[in-house]
C-alpha positions in Angstrom: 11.7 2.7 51.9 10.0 1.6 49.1 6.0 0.4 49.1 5.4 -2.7 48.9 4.5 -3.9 45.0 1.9 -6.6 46.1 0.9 -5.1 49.1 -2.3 -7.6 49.0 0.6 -10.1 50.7 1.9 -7.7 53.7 1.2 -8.5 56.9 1.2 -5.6 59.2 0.3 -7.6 62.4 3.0 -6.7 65.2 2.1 -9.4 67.1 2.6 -12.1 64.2 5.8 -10.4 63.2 6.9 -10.2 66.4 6.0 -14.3 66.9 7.5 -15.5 63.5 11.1 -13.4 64.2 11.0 -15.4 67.3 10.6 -18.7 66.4 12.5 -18.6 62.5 15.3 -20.3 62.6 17.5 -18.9 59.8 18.5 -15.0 58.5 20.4 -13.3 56.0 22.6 -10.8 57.0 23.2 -8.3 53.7 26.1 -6.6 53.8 28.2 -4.4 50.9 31.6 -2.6 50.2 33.3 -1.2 47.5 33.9 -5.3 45.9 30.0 -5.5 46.1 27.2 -7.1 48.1 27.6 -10.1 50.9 24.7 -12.4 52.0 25.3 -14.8 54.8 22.9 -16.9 56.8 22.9 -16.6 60.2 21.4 -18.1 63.5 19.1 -15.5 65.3 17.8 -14.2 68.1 14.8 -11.2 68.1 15.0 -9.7 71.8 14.3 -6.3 73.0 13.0 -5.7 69.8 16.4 -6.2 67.8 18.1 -8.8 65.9 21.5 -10.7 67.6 23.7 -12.8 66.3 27.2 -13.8 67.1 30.3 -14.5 65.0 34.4 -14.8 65.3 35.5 -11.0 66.0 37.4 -11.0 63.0 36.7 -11.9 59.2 35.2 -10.6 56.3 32.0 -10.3 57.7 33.6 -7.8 60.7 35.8 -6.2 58.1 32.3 -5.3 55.9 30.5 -4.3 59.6 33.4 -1.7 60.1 33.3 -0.4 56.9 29.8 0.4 56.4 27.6 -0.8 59.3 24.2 -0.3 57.0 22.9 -4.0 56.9 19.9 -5.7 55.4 18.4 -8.4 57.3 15.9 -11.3 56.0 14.0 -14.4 57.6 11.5 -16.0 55.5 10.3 -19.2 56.1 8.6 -21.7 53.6 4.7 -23.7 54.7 4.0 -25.6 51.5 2.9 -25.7 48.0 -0.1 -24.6 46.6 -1.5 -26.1 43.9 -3.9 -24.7 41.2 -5.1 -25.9 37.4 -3.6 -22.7 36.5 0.0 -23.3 36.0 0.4 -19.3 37.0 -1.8 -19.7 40.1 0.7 -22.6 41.9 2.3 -20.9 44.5 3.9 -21.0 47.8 2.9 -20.5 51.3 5.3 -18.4 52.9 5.7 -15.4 55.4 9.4 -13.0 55.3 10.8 -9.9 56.9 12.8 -7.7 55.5 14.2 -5.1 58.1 17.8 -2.5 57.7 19.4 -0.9 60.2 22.9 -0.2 61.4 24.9 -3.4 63.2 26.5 -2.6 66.3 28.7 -4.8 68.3 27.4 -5.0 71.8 30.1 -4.6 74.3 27.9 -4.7 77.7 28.4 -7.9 78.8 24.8 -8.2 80.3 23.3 -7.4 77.0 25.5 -9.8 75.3 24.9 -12.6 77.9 21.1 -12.2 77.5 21.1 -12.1 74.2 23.0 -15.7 73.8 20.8 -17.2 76.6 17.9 -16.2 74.2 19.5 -18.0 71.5 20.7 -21.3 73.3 16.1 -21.0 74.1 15.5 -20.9 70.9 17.3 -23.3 69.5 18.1 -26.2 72.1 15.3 -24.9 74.5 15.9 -26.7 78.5 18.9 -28.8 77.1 21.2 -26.8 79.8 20.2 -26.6 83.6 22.0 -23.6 84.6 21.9 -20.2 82.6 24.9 -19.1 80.4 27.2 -17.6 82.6 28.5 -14.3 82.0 31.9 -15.7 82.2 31.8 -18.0 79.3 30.7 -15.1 76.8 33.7 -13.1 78.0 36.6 -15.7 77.6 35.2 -18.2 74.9 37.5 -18.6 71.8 36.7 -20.3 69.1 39.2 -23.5 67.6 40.8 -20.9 66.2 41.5 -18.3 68.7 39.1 -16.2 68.1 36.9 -14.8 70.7 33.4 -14.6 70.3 31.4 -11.0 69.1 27.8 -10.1 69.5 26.2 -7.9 67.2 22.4 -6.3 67.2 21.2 -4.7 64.4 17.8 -2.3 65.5 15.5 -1.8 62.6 15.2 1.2 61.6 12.8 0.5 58.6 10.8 -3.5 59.0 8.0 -5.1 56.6 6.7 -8.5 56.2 5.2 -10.6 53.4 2.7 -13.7 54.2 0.7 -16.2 52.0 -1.3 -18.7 53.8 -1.3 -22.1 52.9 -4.9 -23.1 51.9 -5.1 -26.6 53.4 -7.4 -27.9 50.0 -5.1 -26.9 47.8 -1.9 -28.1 49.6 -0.2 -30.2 47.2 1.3 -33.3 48.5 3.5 -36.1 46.7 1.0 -37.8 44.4 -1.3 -34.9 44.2 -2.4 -34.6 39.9 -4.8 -32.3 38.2 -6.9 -34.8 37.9 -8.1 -34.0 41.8 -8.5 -30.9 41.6 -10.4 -30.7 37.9 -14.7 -32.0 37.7 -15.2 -34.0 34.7 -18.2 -31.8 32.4 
């Protein structure tokens, strides 16, 4: 893997990595063939130290998976605007991951069961009573037939970006040079 260019902006804390690519809501699963590259976003779920995500079991994205499983993956979330007198200082609050690996599809039913219960908590956390029931990840079709796949994708090569947002110099609607420049 290459070094990070701006390596004053990675973050190397596991722990915050760990937190942010459980909580981020969207990723982008990079994919490529011989017609050229694919980005698609994707909900998430970071378990077991992988990424899941689900899909129809048939479609272009499956087609690219069989072809050649390498796969780039990237979250990166947005905090806010950061304003500065110098045009070339205004920047933006952010933190990313970028992680490849191989996609797999899981076929063990436990695994796969898990790793949609950890999604439903993640994104409509206590809204069902009873866990997802094996059953209903087995025989699930979609409108259109289709049954339901779960892929993982282990990283084997991860980094992460941050810039904290400096509260003071958040901008906000309404915000002007003039607040943030003295008067000689």
């Amino acid at each position: 893997m290459n070094p990070m260019r701006y390596a004053k902006r990675e973050c190397t804390d596991r722990g915050r990595i760990d937190a942010f690519l459980r909580q981020a809501k969207t990723g982008f699963l990079g994919l490529s063939d011989e017609e050229g590259p694919y980005v698609i976003p994707l909900n998430f779920a970071y378990y077991n130290g992988a990424i899941y995500f689900h899909g129809a079991a048939e479609g272009r994205k499956i087609d690219m998976m069989k072809q050649n499983n390498r796969v780039c993956f990237t979250i990166s979330e947005e905090y806010g605007t950061i304003a500065d007198p110098i045009p070339a200082h205004t920047d933006t609050a952010y933190m990313s991951v970028i992680l490849f690996g191989e996609s797999e599809e899981v076929t063990d039913l436990d695994e796969a069961t898990a790793a949609m219960q950890c999604m439903l908590d993640k994104y409509v956390p206590g809204y069902y009573d009873q866990p997802l029931a094996k059953s209903h990840v087995e025989r699930y079709r979609s409108s259109k037939g289709s049954r339901t796949a779960v892929f993982k994708i282990v990283p084997t090569s991860l980094s992460a970006k941050e810039n904290v947002l400096n509260e003071e110099a958040s901008y906000y609607p309404g915000r002007t040079i003039g607040a943030d420049t003295k008067p000689c």
